[in-house]
C-alpha positions as CSV (number, residue, x, y, z in Angstrom):
1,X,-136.8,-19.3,21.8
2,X,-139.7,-18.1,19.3
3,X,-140.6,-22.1,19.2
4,X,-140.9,-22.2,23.2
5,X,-143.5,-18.9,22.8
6,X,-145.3,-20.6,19.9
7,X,-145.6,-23.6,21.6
8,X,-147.5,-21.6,25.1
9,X,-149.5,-19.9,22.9
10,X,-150.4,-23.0,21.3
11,X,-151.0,-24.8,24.3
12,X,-153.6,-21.9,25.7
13,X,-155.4,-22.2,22.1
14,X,-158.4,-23.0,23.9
15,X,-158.8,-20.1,26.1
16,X,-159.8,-17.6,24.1
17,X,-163.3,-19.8,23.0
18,X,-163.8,-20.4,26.7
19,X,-163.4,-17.1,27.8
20,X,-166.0,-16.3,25.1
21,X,-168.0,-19.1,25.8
22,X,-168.7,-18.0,29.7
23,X,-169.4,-14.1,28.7
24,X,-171.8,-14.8,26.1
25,X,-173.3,-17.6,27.7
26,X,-176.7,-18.1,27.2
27,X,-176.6,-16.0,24.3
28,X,-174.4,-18.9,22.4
29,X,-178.0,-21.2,22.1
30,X,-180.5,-20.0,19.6
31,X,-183.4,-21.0,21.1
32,X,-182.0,-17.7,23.9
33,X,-181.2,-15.4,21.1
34,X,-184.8,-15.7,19.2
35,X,-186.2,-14.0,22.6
36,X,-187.0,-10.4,21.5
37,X,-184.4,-8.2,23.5
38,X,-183.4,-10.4,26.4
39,X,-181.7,-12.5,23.8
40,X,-179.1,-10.2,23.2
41,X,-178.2,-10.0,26.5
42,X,-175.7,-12.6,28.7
43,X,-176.0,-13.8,31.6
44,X,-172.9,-12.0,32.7
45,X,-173.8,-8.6,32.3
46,X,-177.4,-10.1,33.8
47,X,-175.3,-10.6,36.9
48,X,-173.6,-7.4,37.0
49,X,-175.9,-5.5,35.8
50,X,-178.3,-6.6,37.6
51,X,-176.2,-7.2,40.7
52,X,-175.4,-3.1,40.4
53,X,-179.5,-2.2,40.4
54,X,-180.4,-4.2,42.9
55,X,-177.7,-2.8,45.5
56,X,-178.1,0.8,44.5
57,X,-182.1,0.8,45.3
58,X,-181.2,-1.1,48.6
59,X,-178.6,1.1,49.7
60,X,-180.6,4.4,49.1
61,X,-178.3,5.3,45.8
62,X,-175.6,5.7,48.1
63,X,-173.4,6.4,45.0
64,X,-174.9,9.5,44.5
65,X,-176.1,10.6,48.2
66,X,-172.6,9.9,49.8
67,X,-170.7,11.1,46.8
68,X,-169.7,14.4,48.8
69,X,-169.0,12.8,51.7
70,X,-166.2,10.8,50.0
71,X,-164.6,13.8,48.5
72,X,-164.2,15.1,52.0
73,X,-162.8,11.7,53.3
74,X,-160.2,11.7,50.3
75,X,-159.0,15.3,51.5
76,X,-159.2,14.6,55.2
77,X,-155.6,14.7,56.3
78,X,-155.3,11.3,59.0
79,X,-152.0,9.8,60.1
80,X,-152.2,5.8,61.2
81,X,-150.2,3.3,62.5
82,X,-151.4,0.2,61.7
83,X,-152.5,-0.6,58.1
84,X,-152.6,2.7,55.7
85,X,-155.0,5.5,55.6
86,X,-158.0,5.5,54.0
87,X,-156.6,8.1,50.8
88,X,-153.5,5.4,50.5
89,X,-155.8,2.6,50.2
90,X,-158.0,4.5,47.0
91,X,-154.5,5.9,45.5
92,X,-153.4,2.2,45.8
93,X,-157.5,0.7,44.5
94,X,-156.6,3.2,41.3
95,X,-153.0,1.8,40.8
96,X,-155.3,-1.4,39.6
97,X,-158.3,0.3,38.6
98,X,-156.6,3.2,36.3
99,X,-154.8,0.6,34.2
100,X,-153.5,0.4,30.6
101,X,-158.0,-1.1,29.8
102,X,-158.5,2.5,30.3
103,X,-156.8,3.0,27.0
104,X,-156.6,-0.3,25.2
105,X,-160.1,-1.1,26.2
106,X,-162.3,1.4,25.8
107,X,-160.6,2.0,22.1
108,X,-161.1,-2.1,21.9
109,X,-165.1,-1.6,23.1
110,X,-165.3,1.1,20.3
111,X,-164.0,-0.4,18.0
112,X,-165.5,-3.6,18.0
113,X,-169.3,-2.2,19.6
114,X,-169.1,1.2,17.8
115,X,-169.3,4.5,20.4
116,X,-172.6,3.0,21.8
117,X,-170.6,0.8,23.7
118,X,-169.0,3.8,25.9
119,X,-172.8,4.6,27.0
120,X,-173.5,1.1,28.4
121,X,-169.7,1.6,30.1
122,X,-171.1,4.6,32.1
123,X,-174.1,2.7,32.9
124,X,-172.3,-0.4,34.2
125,X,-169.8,2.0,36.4
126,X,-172.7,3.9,37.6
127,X,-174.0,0.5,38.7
128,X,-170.7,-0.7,39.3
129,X,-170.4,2.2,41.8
130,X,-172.9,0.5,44.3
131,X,-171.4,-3.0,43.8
132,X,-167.8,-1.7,44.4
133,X,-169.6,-0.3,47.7
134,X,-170.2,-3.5,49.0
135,X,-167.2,-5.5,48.7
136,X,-165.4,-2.6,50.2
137,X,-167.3,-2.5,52.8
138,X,-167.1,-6.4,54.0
139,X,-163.7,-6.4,53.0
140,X,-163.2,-3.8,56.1
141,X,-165.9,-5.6,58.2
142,X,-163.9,-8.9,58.3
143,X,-160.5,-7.5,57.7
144,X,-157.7,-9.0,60.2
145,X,-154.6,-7.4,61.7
146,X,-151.0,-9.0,60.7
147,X,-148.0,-6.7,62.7
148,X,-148.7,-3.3,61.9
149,X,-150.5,-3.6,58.5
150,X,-154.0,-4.6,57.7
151,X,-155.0,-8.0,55.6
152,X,-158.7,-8.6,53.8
153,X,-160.4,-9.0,50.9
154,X,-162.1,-11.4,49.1
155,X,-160.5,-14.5,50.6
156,X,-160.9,-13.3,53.9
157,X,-164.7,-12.2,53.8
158,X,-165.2,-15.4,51.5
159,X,-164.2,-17.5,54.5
160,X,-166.2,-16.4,57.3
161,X,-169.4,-16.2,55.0
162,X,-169.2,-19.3,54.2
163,X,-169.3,-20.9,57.3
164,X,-165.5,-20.1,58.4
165,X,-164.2,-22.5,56.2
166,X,-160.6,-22.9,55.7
167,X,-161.0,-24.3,52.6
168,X,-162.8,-21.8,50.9
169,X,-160.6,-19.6,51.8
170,X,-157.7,-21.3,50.5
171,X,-159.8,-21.5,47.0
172,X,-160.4,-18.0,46.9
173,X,-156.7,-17.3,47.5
174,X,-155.3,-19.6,45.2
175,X,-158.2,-18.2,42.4
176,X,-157.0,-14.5,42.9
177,X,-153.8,-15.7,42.8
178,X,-154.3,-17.3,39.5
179,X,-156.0,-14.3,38.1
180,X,-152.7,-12.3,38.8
181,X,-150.5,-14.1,37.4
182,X,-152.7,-14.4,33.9
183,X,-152.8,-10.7,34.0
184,X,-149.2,-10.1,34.8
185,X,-147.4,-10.9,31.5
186,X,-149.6,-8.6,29.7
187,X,-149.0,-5.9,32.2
188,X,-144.8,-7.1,31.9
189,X,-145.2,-6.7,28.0
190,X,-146.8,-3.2,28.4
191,X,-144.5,-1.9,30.3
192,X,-141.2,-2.9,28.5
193,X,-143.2,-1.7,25.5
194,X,-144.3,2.1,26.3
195,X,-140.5,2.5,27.4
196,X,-139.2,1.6,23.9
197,X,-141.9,3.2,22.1
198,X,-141.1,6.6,24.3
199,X,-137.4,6.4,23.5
200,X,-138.1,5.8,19.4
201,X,-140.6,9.0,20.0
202,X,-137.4,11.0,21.9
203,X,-134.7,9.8,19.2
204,X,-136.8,9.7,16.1
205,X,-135.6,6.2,15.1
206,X,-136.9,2.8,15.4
207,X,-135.2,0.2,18.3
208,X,-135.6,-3.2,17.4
209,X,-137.1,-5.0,20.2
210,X,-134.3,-7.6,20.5
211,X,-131.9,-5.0,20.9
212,X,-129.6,-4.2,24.5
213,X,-131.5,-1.3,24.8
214,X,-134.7,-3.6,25.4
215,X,-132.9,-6.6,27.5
216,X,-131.5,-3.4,29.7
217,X,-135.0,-1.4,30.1
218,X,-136.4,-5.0,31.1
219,X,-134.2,-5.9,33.6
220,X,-134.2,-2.3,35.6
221,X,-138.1,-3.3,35.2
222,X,-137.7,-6.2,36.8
223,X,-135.2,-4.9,39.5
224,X,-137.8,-1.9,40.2
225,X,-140.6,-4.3,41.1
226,X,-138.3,-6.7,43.3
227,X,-137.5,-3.5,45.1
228,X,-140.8,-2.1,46.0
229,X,-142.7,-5.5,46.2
230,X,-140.5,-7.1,48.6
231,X,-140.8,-3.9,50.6
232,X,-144.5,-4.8,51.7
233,X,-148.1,-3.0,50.9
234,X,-146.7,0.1,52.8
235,X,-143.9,0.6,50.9
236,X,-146.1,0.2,47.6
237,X,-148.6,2.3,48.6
238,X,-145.9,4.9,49.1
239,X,-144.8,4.8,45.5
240,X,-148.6,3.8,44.0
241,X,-149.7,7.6,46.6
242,X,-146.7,9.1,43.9
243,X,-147.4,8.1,40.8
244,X,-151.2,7.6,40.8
245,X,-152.2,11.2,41.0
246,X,-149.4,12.0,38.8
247,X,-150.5,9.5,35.5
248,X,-154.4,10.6,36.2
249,X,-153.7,14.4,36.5
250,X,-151.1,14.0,33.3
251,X,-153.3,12.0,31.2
252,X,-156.4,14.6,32.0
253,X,-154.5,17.4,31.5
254,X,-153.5,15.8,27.5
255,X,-157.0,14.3,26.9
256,X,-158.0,18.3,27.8
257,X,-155.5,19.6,25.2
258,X,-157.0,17.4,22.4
259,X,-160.2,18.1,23.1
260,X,-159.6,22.3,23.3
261,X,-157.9,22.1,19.8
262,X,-160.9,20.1,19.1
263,X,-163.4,21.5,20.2
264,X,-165.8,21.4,16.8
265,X,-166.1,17.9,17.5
266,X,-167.5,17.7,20.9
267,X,-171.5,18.0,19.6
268,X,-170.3,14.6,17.3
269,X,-168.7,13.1,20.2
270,X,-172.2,12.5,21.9
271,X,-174.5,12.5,19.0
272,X,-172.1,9.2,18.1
273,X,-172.2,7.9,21.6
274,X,-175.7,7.7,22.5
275,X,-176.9,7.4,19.0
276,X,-174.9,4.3,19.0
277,X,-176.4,3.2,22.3
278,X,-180.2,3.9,21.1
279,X,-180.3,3.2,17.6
280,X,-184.3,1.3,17.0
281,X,-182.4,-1.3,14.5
282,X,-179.6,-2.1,17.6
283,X,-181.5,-2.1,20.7
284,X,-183.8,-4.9,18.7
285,X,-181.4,-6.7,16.8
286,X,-178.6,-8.2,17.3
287,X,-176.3,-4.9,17.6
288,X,-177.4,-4.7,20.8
289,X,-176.0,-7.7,22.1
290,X,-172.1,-6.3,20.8
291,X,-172.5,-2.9,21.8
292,X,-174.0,-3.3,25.8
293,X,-171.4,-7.1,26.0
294,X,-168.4,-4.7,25.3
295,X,-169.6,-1.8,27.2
296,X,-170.1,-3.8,30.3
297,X,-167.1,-6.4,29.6
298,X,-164.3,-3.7,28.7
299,X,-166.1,-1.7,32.1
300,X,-165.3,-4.6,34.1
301,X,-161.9,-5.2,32.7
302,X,-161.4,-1.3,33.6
303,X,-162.5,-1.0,37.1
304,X,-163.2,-4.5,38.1
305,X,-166.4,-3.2,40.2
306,X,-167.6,-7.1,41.2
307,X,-164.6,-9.3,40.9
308,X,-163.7,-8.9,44.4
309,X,-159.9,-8.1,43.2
310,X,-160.0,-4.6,44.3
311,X,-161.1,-5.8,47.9
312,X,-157.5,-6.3,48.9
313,X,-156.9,-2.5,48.8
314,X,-159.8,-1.7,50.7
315,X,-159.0,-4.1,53.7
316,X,-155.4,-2.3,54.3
317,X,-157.1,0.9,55.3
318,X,-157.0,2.4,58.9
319,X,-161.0,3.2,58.6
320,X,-163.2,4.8,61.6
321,X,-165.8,2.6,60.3
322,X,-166.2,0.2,57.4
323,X,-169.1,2.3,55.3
324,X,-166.0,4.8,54.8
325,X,-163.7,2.6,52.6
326,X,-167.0,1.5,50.7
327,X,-167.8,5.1,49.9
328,X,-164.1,5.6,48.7
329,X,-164.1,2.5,46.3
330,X,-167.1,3.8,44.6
331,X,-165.4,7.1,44.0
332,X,-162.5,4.9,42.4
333,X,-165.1,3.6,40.2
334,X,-166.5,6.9,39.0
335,X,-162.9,8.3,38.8
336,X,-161.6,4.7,36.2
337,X,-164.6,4.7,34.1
338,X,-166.8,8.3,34.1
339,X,-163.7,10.4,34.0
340,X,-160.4,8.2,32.3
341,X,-162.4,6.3,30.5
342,X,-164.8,8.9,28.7
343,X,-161.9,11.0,28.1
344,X,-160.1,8.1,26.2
345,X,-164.0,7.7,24.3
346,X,-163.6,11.8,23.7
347,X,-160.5,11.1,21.8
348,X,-161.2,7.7,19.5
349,X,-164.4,8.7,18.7
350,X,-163.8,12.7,17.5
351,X,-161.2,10.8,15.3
352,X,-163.6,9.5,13.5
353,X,-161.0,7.0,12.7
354,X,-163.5,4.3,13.3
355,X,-165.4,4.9,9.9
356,X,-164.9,6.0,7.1
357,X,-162.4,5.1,3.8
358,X,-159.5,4.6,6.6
359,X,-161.5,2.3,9.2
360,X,-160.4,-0.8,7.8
361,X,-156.9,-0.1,7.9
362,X,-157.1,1.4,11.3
363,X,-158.9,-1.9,12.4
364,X,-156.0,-3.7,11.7
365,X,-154.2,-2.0,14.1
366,X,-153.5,-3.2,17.9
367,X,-155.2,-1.1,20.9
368,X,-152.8,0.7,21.7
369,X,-151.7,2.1,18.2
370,X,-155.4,2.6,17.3
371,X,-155.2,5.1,19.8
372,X,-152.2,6.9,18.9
373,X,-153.5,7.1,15.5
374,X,-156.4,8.4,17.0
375,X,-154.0,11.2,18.6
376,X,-152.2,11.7,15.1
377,X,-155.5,12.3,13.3
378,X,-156.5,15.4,15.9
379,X,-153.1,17.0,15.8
380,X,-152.1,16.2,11.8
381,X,-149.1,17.9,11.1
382,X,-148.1,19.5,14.5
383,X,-145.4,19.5,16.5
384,X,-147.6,18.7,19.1
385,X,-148.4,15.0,17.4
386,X,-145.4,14.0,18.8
387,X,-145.7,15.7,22.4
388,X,-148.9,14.3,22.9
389,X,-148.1,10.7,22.1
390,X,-144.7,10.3,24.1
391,X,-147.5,11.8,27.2
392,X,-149.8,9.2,26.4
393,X,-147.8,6.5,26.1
394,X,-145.7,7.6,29.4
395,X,-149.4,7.5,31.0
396,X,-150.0,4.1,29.4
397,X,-146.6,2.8,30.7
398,X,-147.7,4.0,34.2
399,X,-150.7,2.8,34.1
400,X,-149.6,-0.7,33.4
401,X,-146.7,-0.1,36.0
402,X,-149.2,0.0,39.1
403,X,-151.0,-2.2,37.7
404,X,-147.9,-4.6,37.9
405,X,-147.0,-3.4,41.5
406,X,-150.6,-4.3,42.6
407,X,-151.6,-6.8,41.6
408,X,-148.1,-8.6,43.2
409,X,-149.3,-6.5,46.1
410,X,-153.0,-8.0,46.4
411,X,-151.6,-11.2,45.9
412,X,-149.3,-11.4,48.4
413,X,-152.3,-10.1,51.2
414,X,-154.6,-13.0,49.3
415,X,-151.8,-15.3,50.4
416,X,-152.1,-14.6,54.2
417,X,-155.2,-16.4,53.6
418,X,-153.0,-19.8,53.0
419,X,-150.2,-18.8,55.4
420,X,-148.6,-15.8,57.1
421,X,-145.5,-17.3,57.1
422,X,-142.9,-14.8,55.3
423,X,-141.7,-18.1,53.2
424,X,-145.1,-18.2,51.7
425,X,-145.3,-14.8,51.0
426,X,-141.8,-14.3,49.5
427,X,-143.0,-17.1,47.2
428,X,-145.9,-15.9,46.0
429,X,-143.6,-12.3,45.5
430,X,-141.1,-14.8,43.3
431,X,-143.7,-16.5,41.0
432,X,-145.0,-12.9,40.6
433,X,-141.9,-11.5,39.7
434,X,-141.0,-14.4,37.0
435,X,-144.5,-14.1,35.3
436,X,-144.2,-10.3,34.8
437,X,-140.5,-11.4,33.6
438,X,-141.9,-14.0,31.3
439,X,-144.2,-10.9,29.7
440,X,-141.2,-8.8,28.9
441,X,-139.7,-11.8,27.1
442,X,-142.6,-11.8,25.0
443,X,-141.7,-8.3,23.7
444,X,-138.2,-9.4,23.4
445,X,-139.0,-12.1,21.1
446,X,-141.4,-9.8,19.0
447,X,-144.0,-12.0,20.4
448,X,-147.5,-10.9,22.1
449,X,-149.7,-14.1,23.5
450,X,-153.0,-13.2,22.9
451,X,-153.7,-16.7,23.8
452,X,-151.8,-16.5,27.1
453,X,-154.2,-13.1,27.6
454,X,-157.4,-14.0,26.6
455,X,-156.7,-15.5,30.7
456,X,-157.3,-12.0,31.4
457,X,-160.9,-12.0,30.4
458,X,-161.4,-15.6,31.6
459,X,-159.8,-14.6,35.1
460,X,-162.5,-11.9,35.3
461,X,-165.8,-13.2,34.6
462,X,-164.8,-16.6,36.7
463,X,-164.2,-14.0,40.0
464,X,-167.7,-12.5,38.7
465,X,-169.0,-15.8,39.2
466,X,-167.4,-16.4,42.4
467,X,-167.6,-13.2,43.7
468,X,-171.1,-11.5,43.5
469,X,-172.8,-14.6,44.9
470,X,-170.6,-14.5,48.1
471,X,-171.3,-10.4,48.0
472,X,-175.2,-11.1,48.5
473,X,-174.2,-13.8,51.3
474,X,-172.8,-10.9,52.6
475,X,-175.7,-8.5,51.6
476,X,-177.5,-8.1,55.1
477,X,-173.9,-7.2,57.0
478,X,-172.8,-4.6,54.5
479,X,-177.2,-2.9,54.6
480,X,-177.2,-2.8,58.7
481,X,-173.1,-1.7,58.8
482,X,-174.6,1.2,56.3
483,X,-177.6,2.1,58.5
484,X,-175.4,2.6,61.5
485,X,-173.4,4.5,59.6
486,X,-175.9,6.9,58.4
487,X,-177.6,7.5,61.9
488,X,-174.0,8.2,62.8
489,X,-174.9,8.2,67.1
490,X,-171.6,8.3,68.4
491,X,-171.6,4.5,69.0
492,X,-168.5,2.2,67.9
493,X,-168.9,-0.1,64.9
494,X,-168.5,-3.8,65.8
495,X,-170.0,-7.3,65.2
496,X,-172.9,-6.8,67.3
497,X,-174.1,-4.3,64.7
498,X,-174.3,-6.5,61.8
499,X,-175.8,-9.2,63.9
500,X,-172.5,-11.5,64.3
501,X,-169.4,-12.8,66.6
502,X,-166.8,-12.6,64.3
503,X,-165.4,-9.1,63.6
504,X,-162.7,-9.4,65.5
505,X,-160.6,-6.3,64.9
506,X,-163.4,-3.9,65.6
507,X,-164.4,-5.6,68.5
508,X,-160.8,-5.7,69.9
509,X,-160.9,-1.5,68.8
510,X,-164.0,-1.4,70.9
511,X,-162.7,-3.2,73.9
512,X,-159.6,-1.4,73.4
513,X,-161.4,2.2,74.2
């Protein structure tokens, strides 16, 4: 067995380089690096970056205007029949967005870019905000109605930009697809992992991974998933609407704790974080390049603001028009980074565990038990060391949980896009289910792929690629779709707003009154 996952890894050797290769692209040539500034800088967080500016000046920061206006749509009570309501659809973005890169990477950012690197995080969600706005937003205007459910996304709104071609919407399917399953081991292996490590915390004794303990936690894993996957998008948002507010509140609530018996360290917290981000000698030399590329990077790989991934979510919503689900997936942003994401900062970096005579020892460490360490160092001694990691590592084995149960979720609506046959669909569920299977074999055997998940970063800057350029396509739909919304007259949404023929669903909702 251990040969078969030696000889995967092997084989996806060269992933890791390329992934490397596209995010740091130009910045890999020296004759690009020798420019003062701009040298440090790739061109993917040019792209998002920039991407994120150039939307929120256009849209009239609608991240910031709107922001109430969202709260009150998240606490507006709707019932629906077709599709799921518009608080199901963010409860069910979050399952993907509040995953276990709230944890693993923001602790991976500061470790390897130093607290600066949370700054540039905030700045590429508050960016990100306006970006996630968009794509929600065309997801809805060229969303299609299957049954009683809703179907949409990035393959759909792909396709009719680009000329209604079949094709492209097949590619875009199939790409999502791809991405999924290159995430889902890691979010198999996650999963099978927090459970064991929150039954050594509850017993006080170690379980070694190939024990019956593990093979039965992974299986009932395994069944769970079948269950709820095979049940449809309504059924998952069901159980996403459960345990999404619970993990967020829970891991708030802990994060809270620390920081109270903490509190000395709160004036270090941010002296370290934006002296990190400003520092003269790292904004001009090549500091800068490592702390904004893993700011921005570990951002995306949080909340995924531009990839297009989050898209699905936004389509299945019941909306009165499409500007709201585009004001709720910015609020999904601001809720993964600005809130879960700074509180994981609030914890790594008041540990100071980062420098010091102990940082290279805790460098060695994986993600997950850098952070734990982290937990360890600001309760030393305390009964509450022990309380506050089983919590976080429940919250981490949530986290990756949704994650699991969406992104089988997303791909089976990215599938419609290649057939709406239930064969097809059931398929796609299968391959799914074996991948995240294949992940919690990895545990069993002791093993963890990091060559098999460095396809996690590739999968996300290639969407980028894709994605953002097909968002501008796009662009002019999603700015008059926003005007009508804000003049809010009374008349219906549909495609003669946007200047086009092909929205069906709301022009069938129009006729239909």
């Amino acid at each position: 067995m251990q040969a078969v996952f030696e000889a995967i890894n092997g084989v996806f050797g060269f992933i890791g380089p390329l992934s490397d290769l596209l995010w740091d692209f130009p910045t890999n040539f020296e004759w690009y690096r020798n420019i003062p500034i701009l040298g440090n800088i790739s061109l993917a967080i040019i792209v998002l970056l920039g991407s994120g500016i150039f939307f929120t000046i256009k849209l009239g920061f609608i991240q910031v205007t709107h922001f109430k206006k969202g709260i009150r749509l998240l606490t507006e009570k709707r019932s629906v029949q077709t599709g799921i309501t518009p608080l199901a659809a963010f409860l069910l973005s979050a399952a993907m967005r509040v995953g276990p890169g709230n944890i693993i990477g923001v602790t991976g950012a500061i470790a390897v870019g130093g607290p600066g690197a949370l700054f540039w995080m905030w700045i590429s969600a508050f960016f990100g905000m306006a970006v996630a706005y968009m794509e929600a937003v065309l997801a809805q205007i060229f969303k299609e109605k299957k049954d009683d459910e809703f179907v949409g996304g990035l393959p759909f709104y792909g396709r009719k930009l680009l000329g209604n071609s079949v094709g492209i919407g097949v590619f875009l399917s199939i790409l999502y697809i791809l991405y999924a399953l290159c995430c889902l081991p890691a979010q198999g292996f996650n999963v099978v992992s927090s459970v064991g490590r929150m039954a050594e915390i509850l017993t006080g004794k170690t379980i070694a991974v190939d024990s019956l303990f593990y093979y039965i936690a992974g299986a009932a894993i395994i069944i769970l998933t079948a269950v709820i996957a095979f049940g449809g998008i309504k059924k998952v948002s069901k159980w996403t609407d459960m345990m999404v507010p619970v993990m967020a509140v829970l891991y708030i609530l802990v994060v809270f704790v620390l920081i109270i018996l903490n509190i000395g360290q709160i004036p270090y917290f941010f002296t370290s974080v934006f002296g990190g981000a400003f520092k003269p000698q790292a904004f001009f030399g090549g500091a800068m390049g490592t702390v904004l590329a893993q700011g921005v990077k570990r951002g995306l790989m949080s909340n995924e603001a531009g990839q297009g991934t989050i898209t699905m979510s936004a389509a299945a919503a019941d909306a009165k028009h499409p500007c709201e689900q585009g004001i709720l997936a910015s609020l999904g942003v601001f809720l993964d980074t600005i809130v879960i994401c700074t509180l994981t900062g609030f914890v790594v970096v008041m540990a100071h565990c980062w420098t010091g005579e102990g940082a290279e020892a805790w460098a060695a460490l994986d993600k997950l038990p850098k952070f734990t360490e982290s937990i360890a160092v600001l309760t030393p001694g305390t009964s509450m060391n022990a309380i506050m990691t089983f919590l976080v590592t429940l919250c981490f084995g949530l986290f990756a949980f949704t994650c699991l149960l969406g992104m089988i979720s997303f791909s089976e609506i990215a599938a419609n896009r290649i057939r709406k046959d239930a064969v097809c669909i059931n398929i796609v569920r299968c391959i799914a289910l074996f991948v995240a299977a294949f992940g919690i074999l990895c545990n069993l055997a002791g093993l963890e792929l990091g060559n098999l998940w460095a396809f996690s970063d590739l999968g996300n800057i290639l969407i980028v690629y894709f994605n953002v350029p097909i968002v501008f396509v796009g662009a002019k739909c999603v700015f008059k779709a926003t005007k009508h919304y804000k003049k809010n007259d009374g008349t219906p949404f549909d495609s003669s707003v946007v200047g086009r023929n092909d929205c069906v669903y709301w022009d069938e909702k129009k006729g239909a009154h």
